[in-house]
N, C-alpha and C positions, 0 to 999 in steps of 0.2 A: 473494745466494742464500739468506740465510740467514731472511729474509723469506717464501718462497717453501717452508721446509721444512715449517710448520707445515699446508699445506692434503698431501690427500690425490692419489693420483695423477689420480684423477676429476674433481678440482675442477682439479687444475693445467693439466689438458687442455681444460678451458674457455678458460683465458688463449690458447691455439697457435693460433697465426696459421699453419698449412698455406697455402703460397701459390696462393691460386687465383685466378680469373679475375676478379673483381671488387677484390683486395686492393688492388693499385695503387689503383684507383678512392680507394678509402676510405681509403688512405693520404695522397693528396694533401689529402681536405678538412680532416683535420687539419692535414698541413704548411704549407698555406693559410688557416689558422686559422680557418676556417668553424665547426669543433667542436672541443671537447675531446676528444669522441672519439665513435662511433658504431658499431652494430649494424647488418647485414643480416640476411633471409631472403629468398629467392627457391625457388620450391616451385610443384610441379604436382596435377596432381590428386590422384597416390598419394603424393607423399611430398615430402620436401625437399631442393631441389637443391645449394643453397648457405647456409651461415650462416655470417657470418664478422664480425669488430670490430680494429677500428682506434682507436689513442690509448689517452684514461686516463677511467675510468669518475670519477676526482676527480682536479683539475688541482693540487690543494693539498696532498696528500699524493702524487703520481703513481703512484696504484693503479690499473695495465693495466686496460684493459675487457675485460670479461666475457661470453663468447655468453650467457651467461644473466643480463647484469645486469637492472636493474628501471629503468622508466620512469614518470615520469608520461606518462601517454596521453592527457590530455586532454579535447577534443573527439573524438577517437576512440569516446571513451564513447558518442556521441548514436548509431553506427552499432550499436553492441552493444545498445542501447535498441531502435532500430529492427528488429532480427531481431527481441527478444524481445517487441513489440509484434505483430510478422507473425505468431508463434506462436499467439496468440490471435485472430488472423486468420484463421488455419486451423481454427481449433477452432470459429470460428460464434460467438463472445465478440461480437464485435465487428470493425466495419466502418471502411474509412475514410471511406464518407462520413455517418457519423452524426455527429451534432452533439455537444458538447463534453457539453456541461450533462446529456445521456442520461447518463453518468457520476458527474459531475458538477454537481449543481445549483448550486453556489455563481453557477457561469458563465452562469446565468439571467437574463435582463434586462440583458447587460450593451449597454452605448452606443456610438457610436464620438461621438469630439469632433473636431473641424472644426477649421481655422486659427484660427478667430476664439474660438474655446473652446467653441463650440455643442455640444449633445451631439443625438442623434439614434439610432435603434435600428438594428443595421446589416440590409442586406439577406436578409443569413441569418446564422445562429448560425453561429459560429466550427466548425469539423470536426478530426476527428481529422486528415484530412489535411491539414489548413491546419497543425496545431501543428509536424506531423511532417517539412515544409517549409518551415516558415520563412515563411508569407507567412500566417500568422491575424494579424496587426496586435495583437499582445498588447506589452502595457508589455516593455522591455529590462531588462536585469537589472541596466545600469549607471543607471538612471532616479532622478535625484536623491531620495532619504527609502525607495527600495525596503529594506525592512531584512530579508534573509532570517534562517531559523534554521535548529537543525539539527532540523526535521521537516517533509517532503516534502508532508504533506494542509496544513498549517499558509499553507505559501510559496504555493501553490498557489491554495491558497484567499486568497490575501494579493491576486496574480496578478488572481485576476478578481473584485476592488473596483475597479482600474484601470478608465479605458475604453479602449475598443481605439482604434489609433493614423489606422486607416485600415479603410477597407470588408476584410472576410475576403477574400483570394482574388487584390486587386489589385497590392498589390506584395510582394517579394520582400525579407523584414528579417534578416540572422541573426540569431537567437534561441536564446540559452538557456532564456528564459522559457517557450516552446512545448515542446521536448523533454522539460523536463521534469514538464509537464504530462503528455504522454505517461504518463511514468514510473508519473504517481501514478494514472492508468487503470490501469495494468500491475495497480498494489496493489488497486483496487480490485474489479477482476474476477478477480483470482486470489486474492486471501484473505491473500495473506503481501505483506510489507515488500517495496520495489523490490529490496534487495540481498539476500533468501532468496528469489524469483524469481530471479533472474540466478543465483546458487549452484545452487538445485535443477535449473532446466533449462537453464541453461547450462554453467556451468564444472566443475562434478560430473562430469555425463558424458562431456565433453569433455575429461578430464583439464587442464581450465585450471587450476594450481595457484598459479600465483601472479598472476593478476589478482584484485585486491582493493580497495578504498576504502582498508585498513589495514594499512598491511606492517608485520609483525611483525618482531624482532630479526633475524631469518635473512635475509630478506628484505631490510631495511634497510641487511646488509652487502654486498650488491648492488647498492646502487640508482645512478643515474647520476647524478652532481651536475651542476647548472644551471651555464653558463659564462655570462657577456656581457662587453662591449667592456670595455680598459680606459680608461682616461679619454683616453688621445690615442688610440683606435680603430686602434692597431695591432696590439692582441695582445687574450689573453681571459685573464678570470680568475674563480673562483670565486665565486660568490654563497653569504650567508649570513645567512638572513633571519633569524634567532633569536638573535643575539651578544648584544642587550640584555635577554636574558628571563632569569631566574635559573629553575634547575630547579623550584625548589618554585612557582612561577608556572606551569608547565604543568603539574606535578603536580595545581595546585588544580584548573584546566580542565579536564585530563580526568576527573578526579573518581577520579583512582586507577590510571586503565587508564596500562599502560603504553604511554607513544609512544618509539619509536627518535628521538635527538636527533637522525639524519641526517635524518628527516622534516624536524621544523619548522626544520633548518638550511635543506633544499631549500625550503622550503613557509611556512616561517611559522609562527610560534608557533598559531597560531588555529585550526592543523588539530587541537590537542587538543579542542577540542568537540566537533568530527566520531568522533572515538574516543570521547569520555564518551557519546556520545549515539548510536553506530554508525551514525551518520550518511553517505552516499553520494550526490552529484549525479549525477543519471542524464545529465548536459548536459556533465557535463566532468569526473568526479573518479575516474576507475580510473587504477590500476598495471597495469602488465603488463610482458613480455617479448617478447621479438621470434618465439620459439618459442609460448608463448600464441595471440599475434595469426595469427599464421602458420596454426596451425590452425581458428581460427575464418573464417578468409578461403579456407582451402581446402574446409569445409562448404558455403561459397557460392560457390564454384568449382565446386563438385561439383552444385550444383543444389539443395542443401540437404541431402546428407547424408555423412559421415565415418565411415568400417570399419564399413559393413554398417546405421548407425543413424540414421534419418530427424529430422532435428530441424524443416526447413521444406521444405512442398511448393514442387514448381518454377514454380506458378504466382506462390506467393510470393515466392522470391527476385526472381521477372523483375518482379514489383510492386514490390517495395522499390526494386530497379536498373534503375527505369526513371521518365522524369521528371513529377512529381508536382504542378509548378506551372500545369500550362496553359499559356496563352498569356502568364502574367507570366514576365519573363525574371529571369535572374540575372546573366550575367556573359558575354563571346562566347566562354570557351572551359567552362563548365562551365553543369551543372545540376541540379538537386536532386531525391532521391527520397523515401524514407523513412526519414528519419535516414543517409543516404547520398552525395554528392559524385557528380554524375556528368559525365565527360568528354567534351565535345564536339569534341575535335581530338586527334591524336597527337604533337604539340609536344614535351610529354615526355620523351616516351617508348611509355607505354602507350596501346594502340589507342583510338579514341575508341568510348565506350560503356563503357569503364573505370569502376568501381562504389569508393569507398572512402571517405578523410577523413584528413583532418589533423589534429595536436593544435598548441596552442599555442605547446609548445614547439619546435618543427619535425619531431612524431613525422608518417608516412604510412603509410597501407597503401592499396593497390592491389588488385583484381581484377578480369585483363585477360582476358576470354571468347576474344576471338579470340587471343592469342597462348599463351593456356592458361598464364597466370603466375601468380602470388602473387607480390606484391611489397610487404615490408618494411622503411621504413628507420627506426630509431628514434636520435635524440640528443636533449640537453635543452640550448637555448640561446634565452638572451632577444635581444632589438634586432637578430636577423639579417636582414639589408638583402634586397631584391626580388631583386638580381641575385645577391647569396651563395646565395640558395634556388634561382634560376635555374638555377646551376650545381651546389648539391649535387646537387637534384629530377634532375635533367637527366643529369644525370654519372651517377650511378646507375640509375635506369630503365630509359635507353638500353644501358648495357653488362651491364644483366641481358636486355634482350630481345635485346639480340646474342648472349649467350651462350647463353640457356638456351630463349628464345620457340622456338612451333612455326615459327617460318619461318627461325629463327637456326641454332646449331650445335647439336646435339644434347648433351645433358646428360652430365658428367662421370660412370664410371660408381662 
């Protein structure tokens, strides 16, 4: 208890596990060692039905999780990319089917190369919507000598020296490399940096406060430390990617800015460049919260707007959330929109036609039209197996749409 005296009554009340409808749920994936420990939100149009956390936001000191701890998010990023691209899709900026290089010239003249190594000019220039999908055929970002840095026009422009991998349009690649291509449209038609974009119209007015590229010390003592297997994959335990780096080695990197040591413990010493350089992957690199995301996914629940304030018209959201590849496919139970995941079955849980994205570490959000949910689940764990996600994914969804969906039980009040 005596642990426990030093936070305020505000912050202890973060820790209370109130028992509600989903606790059980979230209780087992920890007792089942799925996570060290994890976050919900389930939320309708006006507001939030459920938030609740189970386990320990650090397996190594066993510090309880936090409704408000902090996650890396991910690939979550590419769907908060993709609204603030639609943004500018409203505004008449720009289209999705304009071609890349109208932005961007570097992406002028680029080739596609053949099996045999041939190169040849493709059919049409790569499009905004091909980047924003995933099927422009642009170099992977895991592509042997790709050497990124930390500046977005730089990688970007690195990007298309490559030649593209396949005709624009024909198949279907995940791509970071495309998203964040996006991004650097984003800078370039609006005037400021990708991440003073995302701050001014997004997380500002959206009182998003702690989605960030950079969690600062406060922030840092929230954050939810990374679990995986241990070595005989019965149990989990903490990751710590930083033990061999002496402090004054990430001092030199960041060039002075100060990093929270729980970052590059989670992350890797190397995220100190991204802070010397305020550096942000528009394809994969925000924090957030489960409250954060919760609100950002109930703007787009709402049809693009939250307390009275239009962020994107509803022509837009149903663009973004609706599927953008054509007739190339992706996968039989999903398909892709605008920096977006879209569901093609109710397996899940969530109706098919479900709008969201996953992050790497097992983060998801959800927006299910027909059953009027928001659905957030967020933990941070590596090497979790097909059928463990089966059963978090699954296990959770399902008993938020039992509880709270328009065709379940009606919401606690």
């Amino acid at each position: 208890m005596k642990k426990f005296a030093i936070f305020s009554v505000l912050a202890f009340a973060s820790f209370s596990h109130a028992e509600g409808p989903l606790q059980p749920v979230l209780q087992s994936f920890v007792d089942k060692h799925l996570v060290p420990g994890v976050v919900t939100l389930v939320a309708s149009k006006d507001k939030v039905l459920d938030l609740d956390s189970a386990g320990y936001a650090s397996l190594a000191s066993k510090t309880p999780m936090r409704k408000d701890a902090v996650f890396w998010i991910a690939s979550m990023s590419k769907s908060l990319t993709g609204a603030a691209l639609m943004m500018l899709v409203d505004e008449g900026k720009v289209s999705l089917d304009d071609a890349v290089e109208k932005y961007l010239p570097a992406f002028k003249g680029q080739q596609v190369k053949t099996a045999d190594g041939a190169l040849h000019p493709p059919k049409h220039p790569i499009t905004v919507r091909e980047v924003m999908c995933h099927t422009s055929g642009l170099v992977l970002a895991n592509e042997k000598g790709l050497k990124k840095t930390q500046s977005l026009k730089e990688n970007v422009a690195l990007f298309a020296s490559y030649p593209l991998r396949q005709e624009p349009g024909t198949k279907y690649e995940y791509n970071n490399c495309g998203i964040d291509t996006g991004g650097r449209i984003i800078e370039v038609l609006s005037g400021l940096t990708y991440s003073e974009f995302m701050q001014k119209r997004l997380f500002d007015p959206m009182a998003m406060k702690d989605t960030t590229f950079w969690p600062n010390e406060e922030q840092a003592s929230r954050l939810a430390h990374t679990a995986r297997f241990t070595a005989d994959k019965k149990d989990l335990e903490e990751i710590k990617q930083d033990k061999d780096v002496e402090q004054r080695i990430i001092d030199k990197w960041s060039e002075g800015v100060q990093v929270p040591r729980a970052v590059t413990a989670d992350m890797g010493a190397g995220v100190a460049f991204n802070y010397a350089k305020h550096f942000g992957e528009p394809a994969g690199g925000f924090y957030s919260t489960a409250a954060d995301v919760g609100t950002f996914c109930r703007m787009l629940l709402n049809g693009g707007t939250l307390d009275g304030k239009r962020y994107l018209s509803e022509k837009a959201v149903k663009q973004l959330s609706s599927i953008q590849t054509g007739e190339t496919p992706v996968s039989p139970d999903s398909a892709y929109g605008v920096g977006f995941s879209i569901k093609l079955t109710d397996e899940e849980g969530p109706s098919a036609g479900s709008f969201g994205h996953r992050g790497a570490r097992r983060t998801a959000m959800w927006i299910d039209p027909i059953n009027e949910l928001v659905m957030v689940i967020l933990v941070e764990r590596f090497d979790m197996t097909g059928e463990e996600q089966k059963v978090m994914y699954g296990g959770f969804m399902k008993a938020a749409v039992t509880a709270f969906g328009k065709a379940g039980k009606q919401p606690r009040q």
